[in-house]
Backbone of each chain as ProteinMPNN parsed JSONL, in Angstrom:
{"seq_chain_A": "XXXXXXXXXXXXXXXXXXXXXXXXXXXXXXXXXXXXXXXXXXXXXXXXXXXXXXXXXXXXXXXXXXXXX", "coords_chain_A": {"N_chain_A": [[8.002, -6.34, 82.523], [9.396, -6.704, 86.025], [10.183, -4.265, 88.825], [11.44, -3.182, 91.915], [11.049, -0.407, 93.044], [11.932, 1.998, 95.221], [10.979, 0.629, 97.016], [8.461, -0.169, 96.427], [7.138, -2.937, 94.119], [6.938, -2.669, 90.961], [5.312, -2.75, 87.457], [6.907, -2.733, 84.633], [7.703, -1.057, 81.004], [9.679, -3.352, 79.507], [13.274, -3.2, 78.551], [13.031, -0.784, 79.529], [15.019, 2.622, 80.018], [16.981, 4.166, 82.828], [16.558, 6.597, 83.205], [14.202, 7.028, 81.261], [12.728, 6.023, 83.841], [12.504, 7.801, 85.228], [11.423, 9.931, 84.45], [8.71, 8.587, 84.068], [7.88, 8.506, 86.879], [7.709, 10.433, 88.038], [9.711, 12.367, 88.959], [10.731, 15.212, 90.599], [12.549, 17.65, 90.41], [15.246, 16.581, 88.917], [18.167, 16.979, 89.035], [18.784, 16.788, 91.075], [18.697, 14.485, 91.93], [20.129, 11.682, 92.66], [20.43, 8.682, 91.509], [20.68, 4.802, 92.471], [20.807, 1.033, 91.447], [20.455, -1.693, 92.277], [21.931, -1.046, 94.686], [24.487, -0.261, 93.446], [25.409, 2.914, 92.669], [24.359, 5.112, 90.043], [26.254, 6.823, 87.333], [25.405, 10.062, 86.092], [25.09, 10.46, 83.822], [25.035, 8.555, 82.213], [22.377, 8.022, 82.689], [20.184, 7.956, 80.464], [21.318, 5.478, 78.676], [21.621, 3.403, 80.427], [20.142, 0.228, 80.608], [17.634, -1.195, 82.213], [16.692, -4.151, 84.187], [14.86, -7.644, 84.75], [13.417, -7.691, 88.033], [15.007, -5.248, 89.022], [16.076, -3.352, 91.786], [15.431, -0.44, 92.407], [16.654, 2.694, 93.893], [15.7, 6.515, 94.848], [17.543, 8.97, 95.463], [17.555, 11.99, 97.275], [19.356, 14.869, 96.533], [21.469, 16.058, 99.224], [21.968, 18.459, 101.302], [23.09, 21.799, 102.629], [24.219, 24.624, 103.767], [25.68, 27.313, 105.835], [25.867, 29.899, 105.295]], "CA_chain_A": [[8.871, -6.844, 83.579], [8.919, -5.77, 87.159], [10.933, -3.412, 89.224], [11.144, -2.83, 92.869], [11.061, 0.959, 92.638], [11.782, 2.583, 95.727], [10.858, -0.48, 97.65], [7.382, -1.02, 95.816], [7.288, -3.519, 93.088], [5.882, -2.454, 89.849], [5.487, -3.459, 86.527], [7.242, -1.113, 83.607], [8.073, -2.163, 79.796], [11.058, -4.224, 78.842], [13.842, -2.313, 77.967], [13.626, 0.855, 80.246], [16.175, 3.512, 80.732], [16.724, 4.557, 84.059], [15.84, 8.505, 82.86], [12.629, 7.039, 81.191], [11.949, 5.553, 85.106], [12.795, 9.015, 86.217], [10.579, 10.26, 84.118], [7.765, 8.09, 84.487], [8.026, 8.545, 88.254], [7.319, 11.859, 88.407], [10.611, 12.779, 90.088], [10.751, 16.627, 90.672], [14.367, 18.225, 90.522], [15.967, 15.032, 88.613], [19.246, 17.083, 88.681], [19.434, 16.642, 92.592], [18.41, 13.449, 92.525], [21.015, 10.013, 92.707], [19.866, 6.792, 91.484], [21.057, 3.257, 92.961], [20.405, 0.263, 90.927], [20.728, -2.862, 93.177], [23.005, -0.933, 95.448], [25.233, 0.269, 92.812], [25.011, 4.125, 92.14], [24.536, 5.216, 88.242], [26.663, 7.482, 86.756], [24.245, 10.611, 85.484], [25.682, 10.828, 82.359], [24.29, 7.199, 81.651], [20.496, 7.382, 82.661], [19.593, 7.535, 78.985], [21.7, 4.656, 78.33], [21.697, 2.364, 81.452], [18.768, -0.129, 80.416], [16.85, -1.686, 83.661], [16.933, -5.588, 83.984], [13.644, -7.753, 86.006], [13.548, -7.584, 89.219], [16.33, -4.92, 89.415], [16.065, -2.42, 92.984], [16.128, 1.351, 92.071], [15.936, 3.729, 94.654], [15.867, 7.431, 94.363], [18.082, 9.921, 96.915], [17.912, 13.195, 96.999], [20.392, 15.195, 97.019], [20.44, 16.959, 101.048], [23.003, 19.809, 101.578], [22.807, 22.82, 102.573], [24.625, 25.785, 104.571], [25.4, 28.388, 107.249], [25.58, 30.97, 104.886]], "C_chain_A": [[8.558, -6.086, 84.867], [10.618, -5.306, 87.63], [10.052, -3.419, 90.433], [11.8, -1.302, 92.692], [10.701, 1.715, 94.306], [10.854, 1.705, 97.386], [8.796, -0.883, 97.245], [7.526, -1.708, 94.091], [6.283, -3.082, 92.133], [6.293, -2.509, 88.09], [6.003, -2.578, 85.028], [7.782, -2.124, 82.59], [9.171, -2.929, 79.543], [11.804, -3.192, 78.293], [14.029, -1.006, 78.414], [14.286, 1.257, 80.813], [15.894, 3.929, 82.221], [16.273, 6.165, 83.934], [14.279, 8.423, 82.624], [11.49, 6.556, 82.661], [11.647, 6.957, 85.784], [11.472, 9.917, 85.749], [9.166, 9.927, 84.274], [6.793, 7.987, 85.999], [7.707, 9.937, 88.712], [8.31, 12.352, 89.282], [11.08, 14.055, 89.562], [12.51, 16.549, 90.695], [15.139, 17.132, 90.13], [17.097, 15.526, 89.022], [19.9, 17.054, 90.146], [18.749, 15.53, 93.161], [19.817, 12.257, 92.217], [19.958, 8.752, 92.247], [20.459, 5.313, 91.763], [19.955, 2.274, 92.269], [21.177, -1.049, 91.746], [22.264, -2.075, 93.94], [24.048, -0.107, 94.951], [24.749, 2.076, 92.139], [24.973, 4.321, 90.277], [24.955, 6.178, 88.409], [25.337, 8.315, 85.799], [24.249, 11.045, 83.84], [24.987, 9.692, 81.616], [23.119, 6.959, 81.557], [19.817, 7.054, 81.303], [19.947, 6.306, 78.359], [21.949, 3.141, 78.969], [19.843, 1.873, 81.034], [18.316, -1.099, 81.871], [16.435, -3.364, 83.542], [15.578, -6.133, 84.951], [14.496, -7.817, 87.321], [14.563, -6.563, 89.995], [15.861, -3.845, 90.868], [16.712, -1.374, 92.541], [15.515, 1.844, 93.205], [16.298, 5.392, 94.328], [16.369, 8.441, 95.571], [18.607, 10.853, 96.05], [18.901, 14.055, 97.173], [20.26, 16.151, 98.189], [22.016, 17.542, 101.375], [22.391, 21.131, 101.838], [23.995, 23.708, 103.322], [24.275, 26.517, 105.206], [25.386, 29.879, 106.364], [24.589, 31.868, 103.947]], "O_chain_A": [[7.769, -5.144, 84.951], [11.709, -5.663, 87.187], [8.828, -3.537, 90.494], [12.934, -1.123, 92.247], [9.545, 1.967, 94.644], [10.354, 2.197, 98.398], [8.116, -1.74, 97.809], [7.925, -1.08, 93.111], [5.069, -3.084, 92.338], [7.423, -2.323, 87.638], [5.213, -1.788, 84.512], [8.155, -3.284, 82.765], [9.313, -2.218, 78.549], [11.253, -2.317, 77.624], [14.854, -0.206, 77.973], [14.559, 0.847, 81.941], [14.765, 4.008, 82.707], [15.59, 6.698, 84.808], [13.381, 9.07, 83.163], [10.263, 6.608, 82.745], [10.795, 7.187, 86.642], [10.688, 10.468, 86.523], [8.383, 10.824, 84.586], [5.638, 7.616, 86.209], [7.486, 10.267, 89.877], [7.931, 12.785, 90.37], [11.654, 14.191, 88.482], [13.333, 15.663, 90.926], [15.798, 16.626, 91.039], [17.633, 14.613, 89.65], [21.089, 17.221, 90.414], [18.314, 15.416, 94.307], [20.336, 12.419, 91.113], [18.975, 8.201, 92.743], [20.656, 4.75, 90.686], [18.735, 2.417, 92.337], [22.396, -1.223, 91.725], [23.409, -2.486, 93.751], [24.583, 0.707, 95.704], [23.881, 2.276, 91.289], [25.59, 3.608, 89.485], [24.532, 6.842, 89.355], [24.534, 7.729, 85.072], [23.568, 11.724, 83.071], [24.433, 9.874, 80.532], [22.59, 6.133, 80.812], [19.068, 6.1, 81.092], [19.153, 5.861, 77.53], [22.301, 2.109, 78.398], [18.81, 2.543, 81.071], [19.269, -1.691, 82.377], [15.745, -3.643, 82.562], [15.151, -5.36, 85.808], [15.698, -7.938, 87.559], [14.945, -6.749, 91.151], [14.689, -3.587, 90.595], [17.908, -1.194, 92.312], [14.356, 1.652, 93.572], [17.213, 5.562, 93.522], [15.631, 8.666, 96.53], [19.333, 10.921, 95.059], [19.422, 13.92, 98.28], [19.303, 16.915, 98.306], [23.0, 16.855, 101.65], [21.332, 21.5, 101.33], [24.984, 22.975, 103.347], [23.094, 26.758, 105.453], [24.877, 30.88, 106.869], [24.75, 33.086, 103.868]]}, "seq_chain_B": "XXXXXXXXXXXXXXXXXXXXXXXXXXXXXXXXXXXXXXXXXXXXXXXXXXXXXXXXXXXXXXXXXXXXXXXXXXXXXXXXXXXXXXXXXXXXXXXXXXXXXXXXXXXXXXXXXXXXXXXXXXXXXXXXXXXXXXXXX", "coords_chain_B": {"N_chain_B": [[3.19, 19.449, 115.232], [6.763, 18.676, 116.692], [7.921, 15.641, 117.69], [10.512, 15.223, 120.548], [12.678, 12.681, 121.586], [14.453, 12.882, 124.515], [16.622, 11.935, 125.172], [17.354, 11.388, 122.237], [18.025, 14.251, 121.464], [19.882, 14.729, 122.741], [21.774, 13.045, 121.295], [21.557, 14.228, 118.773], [22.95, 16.436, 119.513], [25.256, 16.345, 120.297], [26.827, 14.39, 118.224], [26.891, 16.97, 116.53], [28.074, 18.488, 118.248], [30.563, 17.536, 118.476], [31.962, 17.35, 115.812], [32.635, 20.043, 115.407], [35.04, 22.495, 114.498], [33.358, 21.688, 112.125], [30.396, 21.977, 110.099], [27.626, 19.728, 111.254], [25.766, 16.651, 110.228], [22.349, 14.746, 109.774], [20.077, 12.401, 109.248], [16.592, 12.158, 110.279], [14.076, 10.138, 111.493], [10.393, 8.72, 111.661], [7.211, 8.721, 112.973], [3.539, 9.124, 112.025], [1.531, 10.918, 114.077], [-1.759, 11.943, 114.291], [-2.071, 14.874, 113.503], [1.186, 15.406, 114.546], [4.23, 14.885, 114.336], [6.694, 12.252, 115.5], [9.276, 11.816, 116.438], [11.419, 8.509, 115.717], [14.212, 7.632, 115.186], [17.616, 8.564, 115.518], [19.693, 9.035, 112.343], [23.093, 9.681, 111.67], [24.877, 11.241, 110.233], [27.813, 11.491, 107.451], [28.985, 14.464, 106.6], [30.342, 15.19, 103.63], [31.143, 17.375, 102.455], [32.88, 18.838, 104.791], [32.749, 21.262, 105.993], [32.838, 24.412, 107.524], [30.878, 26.371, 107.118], [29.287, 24.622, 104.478], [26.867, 21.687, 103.725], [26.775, 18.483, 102.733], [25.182, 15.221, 102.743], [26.602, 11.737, 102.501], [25.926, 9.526, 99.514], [26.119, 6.937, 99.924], [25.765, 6.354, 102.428], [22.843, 7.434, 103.042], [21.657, 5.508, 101.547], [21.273, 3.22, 102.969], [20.313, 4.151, 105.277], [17.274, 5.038, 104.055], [16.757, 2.288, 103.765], [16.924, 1.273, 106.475], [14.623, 2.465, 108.036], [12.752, 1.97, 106.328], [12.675, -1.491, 106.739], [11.857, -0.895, 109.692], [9.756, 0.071, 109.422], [8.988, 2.906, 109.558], [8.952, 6.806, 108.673], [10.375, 8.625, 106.829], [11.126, 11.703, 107.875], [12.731, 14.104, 107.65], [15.409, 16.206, 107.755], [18.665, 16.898, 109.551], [21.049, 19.65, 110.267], [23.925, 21.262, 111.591], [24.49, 24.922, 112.608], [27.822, 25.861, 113.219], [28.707, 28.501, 113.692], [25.944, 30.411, 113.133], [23.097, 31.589, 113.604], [19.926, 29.647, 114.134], [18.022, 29.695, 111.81], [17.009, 28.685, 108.26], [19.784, 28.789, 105.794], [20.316, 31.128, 103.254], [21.13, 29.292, 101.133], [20.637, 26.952, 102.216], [17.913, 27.132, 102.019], [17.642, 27.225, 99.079], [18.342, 24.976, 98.612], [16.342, 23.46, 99.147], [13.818, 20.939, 99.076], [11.78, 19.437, 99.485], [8.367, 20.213, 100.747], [7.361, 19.071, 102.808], [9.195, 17.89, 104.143], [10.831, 18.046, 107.458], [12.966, 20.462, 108.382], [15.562, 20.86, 110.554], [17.766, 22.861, 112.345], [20.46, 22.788, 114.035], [21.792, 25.796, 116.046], [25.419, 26.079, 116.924], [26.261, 28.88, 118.358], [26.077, 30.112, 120.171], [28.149, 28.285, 122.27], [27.882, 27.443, 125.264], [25.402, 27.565, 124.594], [23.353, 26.068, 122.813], [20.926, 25.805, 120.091], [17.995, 24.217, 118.774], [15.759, 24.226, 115.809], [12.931, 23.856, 113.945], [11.94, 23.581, 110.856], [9.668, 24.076, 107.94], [9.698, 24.446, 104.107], [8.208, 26.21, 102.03], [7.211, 25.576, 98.377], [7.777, 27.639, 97.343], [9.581, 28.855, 98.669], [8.865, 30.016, 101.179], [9.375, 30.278, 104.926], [8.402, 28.577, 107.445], [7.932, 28.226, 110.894], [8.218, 24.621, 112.68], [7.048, 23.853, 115.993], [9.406, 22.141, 118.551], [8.627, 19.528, 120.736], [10.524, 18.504, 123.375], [10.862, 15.157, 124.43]], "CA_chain_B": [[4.509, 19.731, 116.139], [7.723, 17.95, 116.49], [8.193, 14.999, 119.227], [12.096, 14.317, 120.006], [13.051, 12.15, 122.784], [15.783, 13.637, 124.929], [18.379, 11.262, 124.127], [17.642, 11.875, 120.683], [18.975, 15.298, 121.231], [21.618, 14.66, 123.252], [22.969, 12.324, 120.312], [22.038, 15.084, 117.462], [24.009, 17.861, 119.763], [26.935, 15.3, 120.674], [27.527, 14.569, 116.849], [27.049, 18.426, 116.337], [29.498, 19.154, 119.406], [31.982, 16.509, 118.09], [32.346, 17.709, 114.5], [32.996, 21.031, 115.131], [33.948, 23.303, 113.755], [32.837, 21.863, 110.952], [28.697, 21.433, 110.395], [27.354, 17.95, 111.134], [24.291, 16.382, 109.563], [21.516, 13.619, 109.674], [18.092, 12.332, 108.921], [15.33, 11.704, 111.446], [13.094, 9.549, 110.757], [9.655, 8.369, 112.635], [5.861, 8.259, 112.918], [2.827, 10.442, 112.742], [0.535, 10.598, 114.906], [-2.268, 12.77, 113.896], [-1.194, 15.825, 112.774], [2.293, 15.608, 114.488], [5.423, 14.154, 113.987], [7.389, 11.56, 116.614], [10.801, 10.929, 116.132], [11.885, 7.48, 116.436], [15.539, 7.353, 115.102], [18.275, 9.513, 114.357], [20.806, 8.834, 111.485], [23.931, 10.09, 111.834], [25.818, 10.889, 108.573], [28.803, 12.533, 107.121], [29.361, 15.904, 105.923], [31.309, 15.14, 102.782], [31.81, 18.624, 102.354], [33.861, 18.488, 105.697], [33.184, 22.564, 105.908], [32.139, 24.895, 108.924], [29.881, 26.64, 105.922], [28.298, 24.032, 104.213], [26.973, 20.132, 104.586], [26.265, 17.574, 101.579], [25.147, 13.705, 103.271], [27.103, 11.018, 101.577], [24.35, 8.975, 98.995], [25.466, 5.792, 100.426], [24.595, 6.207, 104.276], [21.534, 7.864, 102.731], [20.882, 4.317, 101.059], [21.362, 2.729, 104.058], [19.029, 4.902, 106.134], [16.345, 4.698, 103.659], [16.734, 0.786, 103.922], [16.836, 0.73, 107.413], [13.969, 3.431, 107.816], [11.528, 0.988, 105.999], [12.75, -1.84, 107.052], [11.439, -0.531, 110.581], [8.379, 0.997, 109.511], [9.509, 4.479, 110.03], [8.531, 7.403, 107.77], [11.57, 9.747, 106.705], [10.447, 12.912, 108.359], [13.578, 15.709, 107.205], [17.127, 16.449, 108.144], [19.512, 18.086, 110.393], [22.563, 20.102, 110.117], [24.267, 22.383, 112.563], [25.203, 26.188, 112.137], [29.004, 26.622, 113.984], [28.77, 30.037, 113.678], [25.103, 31.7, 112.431], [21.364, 31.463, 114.303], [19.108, 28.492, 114.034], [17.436, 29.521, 110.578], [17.67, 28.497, 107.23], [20.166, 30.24, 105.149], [19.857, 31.02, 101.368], [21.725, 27.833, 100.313], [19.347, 25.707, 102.77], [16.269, 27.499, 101.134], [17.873, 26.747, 97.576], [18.646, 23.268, 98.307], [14.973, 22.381, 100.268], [12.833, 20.431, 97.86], [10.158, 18.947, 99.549], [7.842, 21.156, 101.573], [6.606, 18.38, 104.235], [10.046, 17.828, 105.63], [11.561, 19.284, 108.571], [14.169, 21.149, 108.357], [16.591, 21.172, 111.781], [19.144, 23.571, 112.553], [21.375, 23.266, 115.48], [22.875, 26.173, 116.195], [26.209, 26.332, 118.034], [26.728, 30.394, 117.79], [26.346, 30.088, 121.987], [28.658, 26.964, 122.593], [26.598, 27.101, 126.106], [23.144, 27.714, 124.941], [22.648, 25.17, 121.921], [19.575, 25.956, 119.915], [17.35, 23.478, 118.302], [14.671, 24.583, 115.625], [12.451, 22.727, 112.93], [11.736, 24.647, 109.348], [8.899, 23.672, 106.986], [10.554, 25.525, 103.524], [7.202, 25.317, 100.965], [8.232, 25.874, 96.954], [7.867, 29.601, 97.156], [10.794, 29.551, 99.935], [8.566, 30.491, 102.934], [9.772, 29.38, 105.827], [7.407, 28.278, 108.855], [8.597, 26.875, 111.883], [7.503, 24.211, 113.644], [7.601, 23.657, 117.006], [9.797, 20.843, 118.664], [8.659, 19.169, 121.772], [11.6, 17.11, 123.928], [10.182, 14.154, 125.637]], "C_chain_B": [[5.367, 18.018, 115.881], [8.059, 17.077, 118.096], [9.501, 14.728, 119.254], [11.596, 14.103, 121.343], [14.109, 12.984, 123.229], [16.678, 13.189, 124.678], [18.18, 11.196, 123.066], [18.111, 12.925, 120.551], [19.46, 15.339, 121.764], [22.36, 14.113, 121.763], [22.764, 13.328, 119.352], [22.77, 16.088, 118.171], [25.097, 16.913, 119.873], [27.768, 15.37, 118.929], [27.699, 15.778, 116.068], [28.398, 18.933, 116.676], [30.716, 18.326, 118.362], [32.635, 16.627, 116.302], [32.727, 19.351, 114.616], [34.494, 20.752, 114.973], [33.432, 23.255, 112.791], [31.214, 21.641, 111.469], [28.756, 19.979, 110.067], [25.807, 18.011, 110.401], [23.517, 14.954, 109.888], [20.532, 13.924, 109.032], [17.412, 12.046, 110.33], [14.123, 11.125, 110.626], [11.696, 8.888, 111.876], [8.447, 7.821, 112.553], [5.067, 9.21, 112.726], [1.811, 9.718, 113.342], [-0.832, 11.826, 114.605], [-1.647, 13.641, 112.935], [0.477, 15.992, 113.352], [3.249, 14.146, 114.321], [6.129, 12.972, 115.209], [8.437, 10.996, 115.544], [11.401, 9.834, 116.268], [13.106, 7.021, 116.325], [16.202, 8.649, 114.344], [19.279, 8.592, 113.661], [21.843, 9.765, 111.224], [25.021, 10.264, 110.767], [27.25, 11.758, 108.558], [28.663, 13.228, 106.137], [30.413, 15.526, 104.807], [31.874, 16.42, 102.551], [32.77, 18.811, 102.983], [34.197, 20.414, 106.183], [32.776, 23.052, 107.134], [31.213, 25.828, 107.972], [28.94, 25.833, 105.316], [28.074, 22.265, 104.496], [26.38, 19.471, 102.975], [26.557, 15.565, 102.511], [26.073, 12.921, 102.21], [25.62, 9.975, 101.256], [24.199, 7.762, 99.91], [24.981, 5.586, 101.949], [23.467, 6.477, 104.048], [20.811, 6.38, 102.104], [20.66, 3.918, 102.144], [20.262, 3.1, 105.03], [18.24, 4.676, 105.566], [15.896, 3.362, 104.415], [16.326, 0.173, 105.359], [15.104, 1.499, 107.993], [12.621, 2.211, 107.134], [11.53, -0.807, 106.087], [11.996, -1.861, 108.939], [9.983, 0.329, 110.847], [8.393, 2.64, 109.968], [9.323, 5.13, 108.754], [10.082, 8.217, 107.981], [10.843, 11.267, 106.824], [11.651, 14.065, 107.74], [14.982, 14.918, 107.834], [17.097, 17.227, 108.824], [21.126, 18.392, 110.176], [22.425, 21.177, 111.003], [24.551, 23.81, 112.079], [25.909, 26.402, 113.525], [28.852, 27.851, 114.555], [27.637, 31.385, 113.877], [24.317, 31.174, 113.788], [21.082, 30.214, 113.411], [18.02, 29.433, 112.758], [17.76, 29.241, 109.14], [18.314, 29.187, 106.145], [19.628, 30.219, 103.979], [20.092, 29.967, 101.02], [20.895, 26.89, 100.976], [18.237, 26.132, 101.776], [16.366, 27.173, 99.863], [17.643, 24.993, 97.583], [17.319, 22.374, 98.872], [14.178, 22.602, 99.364], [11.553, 20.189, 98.125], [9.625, 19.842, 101.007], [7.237, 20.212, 102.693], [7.707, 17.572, 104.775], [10.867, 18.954, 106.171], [12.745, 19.158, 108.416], [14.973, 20.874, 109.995], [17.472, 21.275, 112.057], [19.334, 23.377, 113.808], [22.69, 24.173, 115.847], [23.603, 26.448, 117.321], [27.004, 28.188, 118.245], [27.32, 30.242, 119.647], [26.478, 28.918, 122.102], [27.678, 26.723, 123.855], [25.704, 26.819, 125.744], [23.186, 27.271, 123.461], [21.173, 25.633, 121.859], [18.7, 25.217, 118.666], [15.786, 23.922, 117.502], [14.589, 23.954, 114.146], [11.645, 23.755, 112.015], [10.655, 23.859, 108.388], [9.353, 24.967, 106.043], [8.946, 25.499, 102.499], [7.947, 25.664, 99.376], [8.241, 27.41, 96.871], [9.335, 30.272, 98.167], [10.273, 30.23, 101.145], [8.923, 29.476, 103.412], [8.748, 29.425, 107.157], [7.727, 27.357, 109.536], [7.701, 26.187, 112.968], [8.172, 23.564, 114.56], [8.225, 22.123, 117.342], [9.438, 20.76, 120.535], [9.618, 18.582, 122.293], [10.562, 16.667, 124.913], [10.768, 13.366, 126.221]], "O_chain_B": [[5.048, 16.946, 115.366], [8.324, 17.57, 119.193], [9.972, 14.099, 118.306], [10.756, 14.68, 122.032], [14.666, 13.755, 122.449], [17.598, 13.715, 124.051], [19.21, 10.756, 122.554], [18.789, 13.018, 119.528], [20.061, 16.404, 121.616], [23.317, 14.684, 121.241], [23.84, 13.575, 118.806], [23.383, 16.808, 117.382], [25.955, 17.152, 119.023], [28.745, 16.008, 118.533], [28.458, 15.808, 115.099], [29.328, 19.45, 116.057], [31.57, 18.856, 117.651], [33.595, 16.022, 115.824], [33.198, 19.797, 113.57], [35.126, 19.705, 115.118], [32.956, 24.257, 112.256], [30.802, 21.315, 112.582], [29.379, 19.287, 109.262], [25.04, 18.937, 110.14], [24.238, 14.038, 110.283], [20.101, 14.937, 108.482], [18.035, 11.708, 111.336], [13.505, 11.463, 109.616], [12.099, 8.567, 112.994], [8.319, 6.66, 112.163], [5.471, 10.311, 113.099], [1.368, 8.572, 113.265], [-0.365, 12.915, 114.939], [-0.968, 13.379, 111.942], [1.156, 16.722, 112.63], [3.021, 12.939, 114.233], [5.507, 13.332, 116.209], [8.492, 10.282, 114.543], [12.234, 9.969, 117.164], [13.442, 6.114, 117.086], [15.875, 9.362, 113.395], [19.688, 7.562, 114.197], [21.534, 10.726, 110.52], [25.91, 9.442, 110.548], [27.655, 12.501, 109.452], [28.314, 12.878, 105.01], [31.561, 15.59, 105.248], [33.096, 16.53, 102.454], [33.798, 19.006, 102.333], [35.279, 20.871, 106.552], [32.328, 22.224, 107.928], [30.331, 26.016, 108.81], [27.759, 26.136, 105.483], [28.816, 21.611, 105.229], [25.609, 20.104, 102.254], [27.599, 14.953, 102.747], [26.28, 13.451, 101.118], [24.697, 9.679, 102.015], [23.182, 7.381, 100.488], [24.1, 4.874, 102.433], [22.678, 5.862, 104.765], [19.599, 6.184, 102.187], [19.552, 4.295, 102.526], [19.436, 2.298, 105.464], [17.702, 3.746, 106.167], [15.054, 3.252, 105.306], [15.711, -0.873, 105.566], [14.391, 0.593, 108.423], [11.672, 1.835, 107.822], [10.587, -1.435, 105.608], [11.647, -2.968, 109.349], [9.418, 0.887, 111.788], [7.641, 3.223, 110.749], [9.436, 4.456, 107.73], [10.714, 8.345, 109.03], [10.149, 11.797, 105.956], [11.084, 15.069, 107.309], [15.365, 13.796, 108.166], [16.24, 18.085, 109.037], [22.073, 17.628, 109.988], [21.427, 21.854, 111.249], [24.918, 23.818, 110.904], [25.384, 26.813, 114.56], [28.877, 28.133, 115.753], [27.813, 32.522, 114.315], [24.793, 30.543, 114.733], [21.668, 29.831, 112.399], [17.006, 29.819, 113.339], [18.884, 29.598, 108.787], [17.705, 30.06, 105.527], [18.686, 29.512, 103.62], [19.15, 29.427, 100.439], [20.418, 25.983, 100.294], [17.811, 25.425, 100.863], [15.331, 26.807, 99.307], [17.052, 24.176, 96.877], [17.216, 21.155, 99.009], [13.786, 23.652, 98.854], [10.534, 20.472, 97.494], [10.293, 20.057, 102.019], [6.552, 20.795, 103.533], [7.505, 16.72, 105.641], [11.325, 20.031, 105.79], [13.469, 18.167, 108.324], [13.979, 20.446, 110.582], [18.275, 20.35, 112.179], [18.526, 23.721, 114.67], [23.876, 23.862, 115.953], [23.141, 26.859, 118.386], [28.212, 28.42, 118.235], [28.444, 30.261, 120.147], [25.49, 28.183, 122.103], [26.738, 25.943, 123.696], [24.998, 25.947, 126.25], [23.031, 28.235, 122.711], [20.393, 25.825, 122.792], [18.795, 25.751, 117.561], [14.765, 24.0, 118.186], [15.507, 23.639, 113.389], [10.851, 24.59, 112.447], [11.081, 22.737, 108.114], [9.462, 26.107, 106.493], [8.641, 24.323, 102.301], [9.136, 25.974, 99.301], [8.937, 28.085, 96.112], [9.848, 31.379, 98.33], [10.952, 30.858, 101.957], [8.96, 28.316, 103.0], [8.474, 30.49, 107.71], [7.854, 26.16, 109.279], [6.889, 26.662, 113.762], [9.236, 22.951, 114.471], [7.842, 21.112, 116.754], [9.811, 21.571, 121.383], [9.871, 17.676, 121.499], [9.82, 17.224, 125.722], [10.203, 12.684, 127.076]]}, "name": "protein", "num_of_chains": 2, "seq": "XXXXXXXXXXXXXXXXXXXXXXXXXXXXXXXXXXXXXXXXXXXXXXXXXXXXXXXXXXXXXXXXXXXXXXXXXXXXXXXXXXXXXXXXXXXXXXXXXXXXXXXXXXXXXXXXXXXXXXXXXXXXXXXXXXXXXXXXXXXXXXXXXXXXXXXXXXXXXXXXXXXXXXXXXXXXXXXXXXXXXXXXXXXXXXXXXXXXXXXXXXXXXX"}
């Protein structure tokens, strides 16, 4: 199936978790990353269990904080 | 080096000025041109934190920016957040929280309400910090 991933479309197996995208993706520091699936944020508790539908829009935001002290 | 327009930093000190005392934040986002940078939009976010200590963007303006950001052909060059209180460098909790080593960092600090000071941080994974310069144009 395909996936727009970050706004390029690409083609990943049937059936994939959003963790196994995370994984596949090579995304450094997962634990300060967010994932949006068509708009809708995922709960991080779910990536192992949220399965990925065609054509669905994931993007990946990092998490951006910091401080004065 | 770093290109801002001048009314691009009027609007990142305005939303600076206008949140005190808490710290404000954005993205900048732009072009390169060779080896430097040109700024072509700022994004203007909120501090969920809501602290004069620290700053966390909310995700969904961050969707939004992305969206609009490539929608416009614009590269996401870094962030900015103010320091109320300290100097224009990054503290420990910036250096903890900075992931990717090819964006800029930019502190604005208001320590001298007069004398606003504007400076751009490359962090790499080891936590050096090297600053690069910002032109206003």
């Amino acid at each position: 199936m395909f996936l727009l991933v970050a706004g390029d479309k690409k083609e990943v197996k049937d059936g994939l978790t959003v963790r196994e995208l995370i994984e596949s993706e090579n995304i450094e520091n997962p634990d300060y990353v967010t994932v949006a699936v068509n708009d809708d944020f995922v709960e991080s508790e779910t990536y192992g269990t949220r399965v990925l539908n065609e054509n669905d829009n994931v993007e990946f935001l990092y998490f951006m904080g910091g401080g004065s002290r | 080096m770093l290109y801002l327009k001048k009314s691009d930093y009027q609007i990142i000190l305005n939303h600076c000025r206008d949140h005190l005392p808490n710290e404000a934040c954005g993205l900048i986002a732009g072009r390169l041109k060779d080896a430097d940078k040109v700024i072509e939009k700022i994004y203007l976010m909120t501090n969920l934190d809501q602290s004069h200590e620290h700053f966390s963007m909310d995700p969904k303006e961050q969707l939004a920016a992305i969206k609009d950001m490539r929608a416009n052909d614009y590269l996401p060059l870094g962030n900015f957040h103010s320091h109320p209180n300290t100097p224009s460098r990054p503290s420990e909790e910036d250096k903890r929280l900075a992931y990717d080593p090819t964006t800029d960092y930019l502190i604005l600090s208001l320590m001298d309400k007069n004398k606003p000071v504007l400076k751009a941080f490359l962090i790499d994974k080891a936590k050096n910090i090297t600053e690069e310069l910002i032109t206003i144009i």
